[in-house]
N, C-alpha and C positions, 0 to 999 in steps of 0.2 A: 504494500500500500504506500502512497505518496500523499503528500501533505499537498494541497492547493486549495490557494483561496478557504483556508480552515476546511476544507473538504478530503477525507480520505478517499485517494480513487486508487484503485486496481485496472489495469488494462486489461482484458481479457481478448480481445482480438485487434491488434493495431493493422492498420489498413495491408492489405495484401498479403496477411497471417493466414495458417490453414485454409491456404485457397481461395479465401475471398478477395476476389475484388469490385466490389461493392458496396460494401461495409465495412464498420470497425463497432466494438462494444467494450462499453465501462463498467464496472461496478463500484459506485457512488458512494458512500455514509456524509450523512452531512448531521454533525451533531449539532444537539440543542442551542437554539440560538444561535446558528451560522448562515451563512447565505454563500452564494457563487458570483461572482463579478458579473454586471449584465455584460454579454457576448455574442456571437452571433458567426454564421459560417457561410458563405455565399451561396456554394453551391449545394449543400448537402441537407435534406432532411430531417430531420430529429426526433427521435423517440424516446420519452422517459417511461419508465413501468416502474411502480414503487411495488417494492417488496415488502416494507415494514414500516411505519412511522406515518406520521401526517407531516404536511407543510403547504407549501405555498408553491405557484409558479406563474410568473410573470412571464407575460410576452405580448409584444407590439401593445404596453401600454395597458392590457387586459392582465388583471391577477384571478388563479383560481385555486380554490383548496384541492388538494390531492389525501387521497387515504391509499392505502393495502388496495394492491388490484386495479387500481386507476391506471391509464394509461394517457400520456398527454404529446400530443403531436405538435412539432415545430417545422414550420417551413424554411425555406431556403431565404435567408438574407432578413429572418426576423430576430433582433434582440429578444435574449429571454436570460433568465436567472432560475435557480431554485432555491428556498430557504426553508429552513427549519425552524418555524415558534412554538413547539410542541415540547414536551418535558421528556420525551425519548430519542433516541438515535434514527433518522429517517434514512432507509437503505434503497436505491434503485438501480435499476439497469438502464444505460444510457446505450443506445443504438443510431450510428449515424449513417446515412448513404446517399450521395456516393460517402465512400469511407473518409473518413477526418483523419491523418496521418497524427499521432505522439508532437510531432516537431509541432502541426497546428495547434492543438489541445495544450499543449503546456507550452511555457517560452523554452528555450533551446536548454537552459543549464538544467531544467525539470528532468528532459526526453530522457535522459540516461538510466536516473533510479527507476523515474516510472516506469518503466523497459525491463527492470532491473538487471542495468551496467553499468557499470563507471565508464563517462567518457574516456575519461583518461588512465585507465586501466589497459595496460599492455596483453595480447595474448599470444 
């Protein structure tokens, strides 16, 4: 797991991983009282599915509450966010396509752990 924006993310498929090329997939924990930077991807899609927790999720200006089971769609070149005001840990799976490549999702000195590699580790 990797720290961003107080958000713990795990990569579980960065763009062009087992085969895809189409997509990439996160999984998200956004503790109690945390949010995600507002953002946005031009080309790609966006799906949240929450596994656990309530929170909130902004996009183009619209907020809506999310529970367990919700699933919330983001289009191509819309700002959005997710936040946590809930007194639990809020867990989802983040789905983007076409794929959002690690180097977009995180700024450049992130991609490495998130990856989990040291840039600058020799092999």
């Amino acid at each position: 797991m990797t720290e961003w924006h107080s958000l713990e993310t795990h990569i579980l498929m960065d763009a062009g991983e087992l085969g895809s090329r189409n997509m990439s997939a996160l999984w998200i924990e956004v503790p109690p009282g945390a949010s995600e930077s507002l953002r946005s991807h031009e080309e790609a899609e966006h799906v949240y599915v929450i596994v656990r927790g309530t929170g909130t999720m902004s996009a183009a200006g619209d907020t809506e509450r999310l529970a367990q089971g919700d699933l919330a769609l983001i289009p191509p070149a819309t700002d959005h966010s997710i936040a946590n005001d809930g007194d639990e840990p809020l867990a989802c799976i983040s789905v983007q396509s076409p794929a959002v490549s690690v180097d977009e999702l995180f700024d450049r000195q992130l991609a490495g752990k998130a990856a989990g590699y040291d840039e600058d580790e020799e092999f």
